[in-house]
C-alpha positions in Angstrom: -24.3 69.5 -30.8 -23.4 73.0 -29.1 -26.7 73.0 -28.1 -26.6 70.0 -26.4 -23.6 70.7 -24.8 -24.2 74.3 -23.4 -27.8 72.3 -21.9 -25.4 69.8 -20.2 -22.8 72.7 -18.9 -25.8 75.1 -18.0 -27.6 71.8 -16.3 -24.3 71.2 -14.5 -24.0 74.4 -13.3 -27.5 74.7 -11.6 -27.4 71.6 -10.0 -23.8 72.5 -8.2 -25.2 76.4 -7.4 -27.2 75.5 -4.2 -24.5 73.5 -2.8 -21.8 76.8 -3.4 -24.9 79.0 -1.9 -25.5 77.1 1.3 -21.4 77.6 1.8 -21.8 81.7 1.7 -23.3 83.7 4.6 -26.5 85.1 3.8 -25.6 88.4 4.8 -22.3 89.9 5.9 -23.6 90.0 10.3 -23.3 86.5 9.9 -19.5 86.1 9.1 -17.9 86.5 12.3 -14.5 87.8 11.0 -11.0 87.5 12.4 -11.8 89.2 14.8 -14.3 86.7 16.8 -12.1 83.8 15.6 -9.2 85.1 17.9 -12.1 85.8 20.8 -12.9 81.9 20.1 -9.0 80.7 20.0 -8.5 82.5 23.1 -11.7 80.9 24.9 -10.3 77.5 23.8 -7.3 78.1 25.0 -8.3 79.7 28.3 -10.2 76.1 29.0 -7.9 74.4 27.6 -4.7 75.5 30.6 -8.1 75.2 33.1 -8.2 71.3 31.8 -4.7 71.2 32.2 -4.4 72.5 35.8 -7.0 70.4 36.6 -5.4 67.6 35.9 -2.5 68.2 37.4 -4.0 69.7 40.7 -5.6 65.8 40.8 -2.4 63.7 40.0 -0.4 65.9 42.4 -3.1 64.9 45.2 -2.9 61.3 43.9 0.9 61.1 44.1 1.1 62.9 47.9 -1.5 60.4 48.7 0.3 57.1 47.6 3.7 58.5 49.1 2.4 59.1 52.3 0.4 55.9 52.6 3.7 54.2 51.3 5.7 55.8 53.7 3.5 54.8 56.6 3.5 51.5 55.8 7.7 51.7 55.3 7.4 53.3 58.9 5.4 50.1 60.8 7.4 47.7 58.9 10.5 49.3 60.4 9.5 49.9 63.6 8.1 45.9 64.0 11.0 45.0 62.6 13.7 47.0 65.3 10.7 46.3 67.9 11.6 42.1 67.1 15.2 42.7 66.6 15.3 44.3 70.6 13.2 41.6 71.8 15.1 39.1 70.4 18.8 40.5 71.1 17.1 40.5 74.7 15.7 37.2 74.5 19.7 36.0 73.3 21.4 38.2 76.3 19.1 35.8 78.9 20.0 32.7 77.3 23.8 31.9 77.3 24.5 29.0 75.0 
């Protein structure tokens, strides 16, 4: 029965080693250390803020964009609309009633 059991546990044991191998570099060069894992944080983060500014550089040209086609647009309406307003308070001076 020990027997038998230690053939199970030692069976066990093998079959789970190549998975715990492939896990480990193969030699220490390989491990990049803390040190690389800041250089790669700070690369991330570098592109990262570029994304951001990016983004924001676009939005910022969208928004001028649709306030100054909005305010155009505010501008014609008004100006029709005092141009019409003349004309017609000249149109009402002409006519007595």
């Amino acid at each position: 029965m020990k027997s038998k059991l230690s053939a199970f546990l030692l069976a066990g044991a093998l079959a789970f080693a190549p998975g715990l191998a492939l896990g480990q570099p193969l030699n220490p060069t390989q491990d990049p250390g803390p040190k690389q894992d800041m250089k790669d944080a700070a690369h991330d983060t570098k592109n990262a803020a570029k994304d951001a500014a990016h983004d924001t550089k676009q939005e910022t040209k969208k928004a001028y964009r649709s306030t100054k086609r909005g305010t155009k647009k505010a501008w014609h309406k008004t100006k029709n609309t005092v141009k019409g307003a003349a004309e017609g308070a000249k149109e009402g001076a002409h006519q007595p009633q």
